[in-house]
N, C-alpha and C positions, 0 to 999 in steps of 0.2 A: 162497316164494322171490321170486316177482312184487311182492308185497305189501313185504318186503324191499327190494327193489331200489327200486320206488317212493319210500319211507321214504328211502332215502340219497339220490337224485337231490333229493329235496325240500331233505333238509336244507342240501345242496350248492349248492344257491340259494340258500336264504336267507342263508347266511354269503356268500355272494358278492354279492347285491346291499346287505347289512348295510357289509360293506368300500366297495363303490362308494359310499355316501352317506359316508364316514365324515367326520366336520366338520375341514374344513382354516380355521384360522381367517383367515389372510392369505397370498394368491398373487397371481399375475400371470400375464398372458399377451400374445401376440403373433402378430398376421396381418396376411398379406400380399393384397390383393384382386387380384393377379396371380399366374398361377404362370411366364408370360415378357415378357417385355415386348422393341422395339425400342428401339432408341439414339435418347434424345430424348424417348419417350412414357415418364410418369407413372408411378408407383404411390404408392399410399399403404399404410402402416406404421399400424397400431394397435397402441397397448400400454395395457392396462389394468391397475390394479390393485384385488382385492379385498379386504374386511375382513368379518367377522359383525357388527364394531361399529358404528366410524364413526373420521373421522380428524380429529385434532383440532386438527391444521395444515396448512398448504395443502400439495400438492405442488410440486418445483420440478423440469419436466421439460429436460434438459440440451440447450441450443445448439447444437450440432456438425454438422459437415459429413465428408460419406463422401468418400475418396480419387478416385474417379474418377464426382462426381456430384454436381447441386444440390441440397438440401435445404432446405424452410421448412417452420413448424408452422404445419398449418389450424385458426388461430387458437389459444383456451385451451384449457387441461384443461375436461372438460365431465365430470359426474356422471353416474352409470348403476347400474344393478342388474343383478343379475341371479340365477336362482331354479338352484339344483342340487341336485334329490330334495326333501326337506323345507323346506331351506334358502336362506332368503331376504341375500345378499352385496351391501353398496354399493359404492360403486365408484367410480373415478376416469380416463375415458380421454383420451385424447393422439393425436391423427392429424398424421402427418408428410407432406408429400408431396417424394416422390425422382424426381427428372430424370436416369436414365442418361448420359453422352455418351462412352462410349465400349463396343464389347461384351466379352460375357465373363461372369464369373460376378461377380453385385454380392452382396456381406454387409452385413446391417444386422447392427451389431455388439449385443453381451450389453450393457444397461446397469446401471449403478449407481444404483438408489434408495433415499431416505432417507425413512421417513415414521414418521409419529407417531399412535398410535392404541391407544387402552385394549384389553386384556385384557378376554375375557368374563367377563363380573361383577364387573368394577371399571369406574372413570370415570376414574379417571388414566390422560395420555396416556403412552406407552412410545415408545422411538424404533427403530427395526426397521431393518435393510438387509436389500435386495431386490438380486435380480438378475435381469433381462429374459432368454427365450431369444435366441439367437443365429438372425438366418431370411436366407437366402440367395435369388437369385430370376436367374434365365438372362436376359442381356442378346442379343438378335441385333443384326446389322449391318443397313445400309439393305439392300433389295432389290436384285439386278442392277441396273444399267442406270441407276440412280440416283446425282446426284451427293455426294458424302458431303460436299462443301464449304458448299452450297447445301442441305443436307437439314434439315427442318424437321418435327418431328411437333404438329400442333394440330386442335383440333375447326371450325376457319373462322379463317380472317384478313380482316381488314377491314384498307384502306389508304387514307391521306388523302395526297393529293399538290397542294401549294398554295405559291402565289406572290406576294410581296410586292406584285407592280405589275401594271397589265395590261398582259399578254403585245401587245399591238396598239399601247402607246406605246411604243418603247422604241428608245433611239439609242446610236448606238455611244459606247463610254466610260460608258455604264448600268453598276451595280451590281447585278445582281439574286439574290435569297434566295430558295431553295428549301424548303420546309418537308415531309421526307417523316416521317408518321407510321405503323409498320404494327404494328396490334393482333391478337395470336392468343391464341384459347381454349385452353386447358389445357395452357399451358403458364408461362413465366420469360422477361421483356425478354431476359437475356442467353442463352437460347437460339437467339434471331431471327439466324441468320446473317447478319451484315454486308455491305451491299454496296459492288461497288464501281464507278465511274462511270468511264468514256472519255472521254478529249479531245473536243473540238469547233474546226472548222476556224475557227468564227465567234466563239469565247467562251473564254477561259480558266475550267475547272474546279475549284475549290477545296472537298473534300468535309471537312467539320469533323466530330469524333470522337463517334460515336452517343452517348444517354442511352439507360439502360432505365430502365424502374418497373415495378412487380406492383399486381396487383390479388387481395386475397383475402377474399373473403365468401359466408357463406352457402353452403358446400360447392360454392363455385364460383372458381376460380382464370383467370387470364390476364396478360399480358403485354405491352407494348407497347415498342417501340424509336421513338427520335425522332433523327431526323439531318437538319442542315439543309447545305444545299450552294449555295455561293456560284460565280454566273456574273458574270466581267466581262467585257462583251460589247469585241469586235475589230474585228465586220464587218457594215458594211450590208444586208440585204436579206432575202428572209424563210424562215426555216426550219423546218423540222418538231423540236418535240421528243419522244424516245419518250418511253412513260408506262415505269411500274415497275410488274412482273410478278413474283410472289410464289408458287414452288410449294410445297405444304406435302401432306403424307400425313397424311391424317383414319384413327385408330385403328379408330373403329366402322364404318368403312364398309370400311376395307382399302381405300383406293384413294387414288392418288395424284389431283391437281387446281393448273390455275391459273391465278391471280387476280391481274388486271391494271389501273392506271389508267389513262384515257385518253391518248391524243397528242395533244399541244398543238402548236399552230402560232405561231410570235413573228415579227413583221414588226420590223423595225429599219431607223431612216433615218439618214441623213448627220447627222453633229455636228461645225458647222464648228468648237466650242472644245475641241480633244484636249490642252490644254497636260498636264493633270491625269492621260491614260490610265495614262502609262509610270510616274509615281509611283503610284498605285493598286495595278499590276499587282507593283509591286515589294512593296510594304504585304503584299499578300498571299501573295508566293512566301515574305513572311521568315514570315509565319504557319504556314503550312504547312510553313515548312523542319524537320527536327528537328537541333537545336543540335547544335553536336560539344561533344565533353568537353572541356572546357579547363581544367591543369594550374592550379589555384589557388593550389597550395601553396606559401608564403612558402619563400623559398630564404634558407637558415640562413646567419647570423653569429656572428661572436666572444661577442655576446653572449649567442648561444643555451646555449652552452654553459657562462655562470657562473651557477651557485645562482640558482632566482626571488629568496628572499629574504637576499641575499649580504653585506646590510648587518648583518642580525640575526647571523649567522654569526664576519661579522669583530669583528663587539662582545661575542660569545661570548668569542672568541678572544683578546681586549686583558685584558679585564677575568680569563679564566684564568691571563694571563702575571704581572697585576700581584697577583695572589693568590699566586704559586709566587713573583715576589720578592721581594715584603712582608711575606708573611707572616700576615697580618692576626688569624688565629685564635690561631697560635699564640703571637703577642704578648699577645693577652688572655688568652692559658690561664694564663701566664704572670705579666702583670697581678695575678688572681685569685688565682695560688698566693700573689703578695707580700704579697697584701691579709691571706688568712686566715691566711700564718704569725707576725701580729704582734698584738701584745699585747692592742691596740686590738680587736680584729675577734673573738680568742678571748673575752675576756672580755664583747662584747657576748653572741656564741651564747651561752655560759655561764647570764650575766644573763636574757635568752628563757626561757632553757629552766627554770630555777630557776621564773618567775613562772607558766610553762606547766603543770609541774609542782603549786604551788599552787593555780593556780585550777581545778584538777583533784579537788586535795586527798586525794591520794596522801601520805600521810606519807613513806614509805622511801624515794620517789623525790625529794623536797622534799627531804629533809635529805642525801642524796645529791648534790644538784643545789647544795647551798648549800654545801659543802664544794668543788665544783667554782670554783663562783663565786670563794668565798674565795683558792683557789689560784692566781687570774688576776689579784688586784688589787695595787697596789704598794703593797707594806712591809708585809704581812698573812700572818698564818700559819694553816695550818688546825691545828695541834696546840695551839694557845694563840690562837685568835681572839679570845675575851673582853676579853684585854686589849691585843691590836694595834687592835680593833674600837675601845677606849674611846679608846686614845691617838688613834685619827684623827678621829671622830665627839662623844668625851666625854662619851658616855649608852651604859649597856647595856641601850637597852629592845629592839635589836634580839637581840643574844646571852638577853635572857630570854624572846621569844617563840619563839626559837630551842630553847630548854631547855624551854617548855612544853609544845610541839608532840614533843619527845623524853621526858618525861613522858607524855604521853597510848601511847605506840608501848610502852615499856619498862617503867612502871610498870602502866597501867590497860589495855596492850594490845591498845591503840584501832589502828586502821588509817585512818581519814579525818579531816580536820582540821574543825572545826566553820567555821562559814561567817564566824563574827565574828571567831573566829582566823583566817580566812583574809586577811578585808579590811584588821585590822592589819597584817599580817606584810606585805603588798603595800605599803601607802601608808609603811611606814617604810624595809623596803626602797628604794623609791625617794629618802626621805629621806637614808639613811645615805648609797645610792651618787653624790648629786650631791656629799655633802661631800667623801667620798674622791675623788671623781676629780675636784672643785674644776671640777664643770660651772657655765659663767657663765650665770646668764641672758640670754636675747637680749632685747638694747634692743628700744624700739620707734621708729620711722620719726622719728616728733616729736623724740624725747631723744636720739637720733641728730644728729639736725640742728640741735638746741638748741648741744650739745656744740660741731658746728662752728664756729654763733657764735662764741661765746665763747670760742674759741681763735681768731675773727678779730677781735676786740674785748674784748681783756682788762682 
């Protein structure tokens, strides 16, 4: 019974660790190196994906930013492996890193991937869609006591606070530029809360709109804000100025800190030429002013309201009216009924279609077609053509080519007409029909003009 039970625990294993290696050939996965993080401090997002083969286009991991939070990728996709039971998977990972700024629960959403990558034991690439899990991660708020305006999470901030001129020349009606730069670790320029500056009794204040920039290399990230703030100086004599003090909460040490520049002291003397103060000071209040909206909007006229192109419109318009009283089509439909109900015009088609007919060499349709003809010309009969034909032309070589080509259909019950019969029957046809219809030849330009002469010099 022991020996039994042994025997099934055994085998119970092995189909169980047999399943745990079982070959997945392309997956993915996703972590988070936090499980909470503060509003403002960091995490970063890994998503990898793996294959047995290899991928035989690049990946393209997606841009996007989360609803309530910064995001940039630490740098490119970077290649990896990695080994599960027997099996050796390349790989492709992606690190994001996420700036909280507000608390609550953050989700990195499910993504959509596309990648391209052969089948085990083939070499052609296949195109695959992936989808990322979904990882969520606990956002807390600042600590008590802490102000959420001014709160800052980074590993050390360094601050540069610098001045155009020295502080020790400087007379009333001076311009002078402030230059503050404050750089913090592990974090984004536009996390650095803004600050903001107080009047001075001796100087009008004018603080111009911060710059950030990031810095990211080498699994190492930071951030700096640049704001410059313009003093023009009002008042003689010498004052202190505070330096800029920077509290920020360092993640690894859990504790808040802060880091300040020095106070500077500025001497100022008498400037007997102020003509220039009061315009300066204006220069910069309009800088600093923000604009009101002002009403742009062209106030409508009579001619807003006709057609952009009202010219093309009315010439639509003219040339519809003289179409409906003129008529113009139905004149020529008309035209054309006159043309083809007349003698002229039938017995041209006729004539067409007869020689169309020939050079085709269709017998049945020929001699059909030449009975047609006959019947359009004046003083010709189809029941007795032979001899209307001889009285107008006085040769029947057309009426006997006529009778050969009906010879060939009725007697030897030919159906095409030979090609030598054809080019007769064409160039006499032409013959017979200029005599019958007493077509003139057309002069030419010379015998023309000859003619004139000599009807002006007889």
């Amino acid at each position: 019974m022991v020996r039994k039970s042994i025997i099934i625990v055994l085998t119970l294993f092995w189909a169980l660790n047999t399943y745990a290696q079982k070959k997945v050939n392309l997956f993915t996965t996703t972590t988070i190196n936090q499980k909470e993080v503060m509003v403002g401090q960091p995490f970063k997002v890994k998503l990898s994906i793996y294959t047995t083969t290899w991928f035989t286009e690049g990946l393209n991991f997606e841009d996007f930013q989360l609803p309530n939070a910064l995001m940039i990728k630490d740098g490119r996709a970077i290649p990896n492996s990695l080994q599960i039971g027997k099996y050796q998977y390349s790989g492709v990972e992606q690190t994001y890193w996420v700036f909280p700024f507000s608390a609550g629960e953050n989700v990195f959403p499910s993504l959509e991937l596309e990648v391209t990558t052969p089948d085990p034991g083939d070499f052609k690439g296949k195109k695959h869609t992936l989808h990322t899990k979904e990882k969520s991660i606990k956002v807390v708020p600042p600590p008590v006591g802490e102000d959420p305006k001014s709160w800052l999470v980074a590993s050390s901030v360094r601050i540069s606070d610098t001045w155009n001129k020295d502080l020790s020349q400087v007379k009333v009606g001076d311009v002078l530029k402030r230059t503050v730069r404050i750089t913090a670790g592990n974090t984004l320029g536009p996390m650095i809360p803004v600050r903001t500056y107080d009047s001075l009794n001796w100087a009008g204040v004018y603080p111009e709109h911060p710059t950030n920039s990031n810095y990211n290399k080498d699994n190492y990230i930071s951030g700096t804000q640049t704001q410059v703030i313009t003093y023009l100086v009002q008042e003689a004599g010498e004052f202190e100025v505070s330096g800029i003090t920077v509290r920020y909460y360092n993640p690894y040490t859990k504790k808040s800190k802060d880091i300040s520049s020095k106070n500077r002291t500025i001497t100022i003397e008498e400037n007997p030429n102020l003509s220039m103060l009061q315009s300066l000071q204006d220069s910069l209040n309009k800088l600093n002013q923000v604009p009101e909206e002002v009403d742009t909007t062209p106030k409508k006229t009579w001619r807003d309201y006709v057609p952009q192109h009202w010219e093309y419109i009315l010439l639509g318009l003219v040339i519809l009216w003289l179409l409906y009283k003129y008529r113009p089509i139905t004149k020529i439909k008309k035209k054309l009924e006159d043309i083809r109900s007349t003698s002229t015009y039938k017995e041209k088609q006729a004539y067409s279609k007869l020689r169309s007919d020939i050079k085709k060499g269709n017998i049945e349709q020929s001699i059909q077609s030449f009975y047609q003809w006959i019947n359009t010309l004046p003083n010709q009969s189809v029941s007795n053509y032979r001899e209307t034909l001889y009285k107008a032309v006085l040769t029947h070589k057309l009426s006997d080519l006529i009778s050969e080509i009906s010879d060939i259909k009725y007697s030897q019950g030919g159906t095409v007409i030979p090609k030598s019969l054809q080019n007769a029957l064409l160039d006499q046809l032409n013959w017979d029909r200029k005599i019958i219809l007493q077509v003139k030849k057309k002069k030419s330009y010379k015998e023309r003009k000859t003619k004139r002469l000599e009807e002006l010099n007889p």
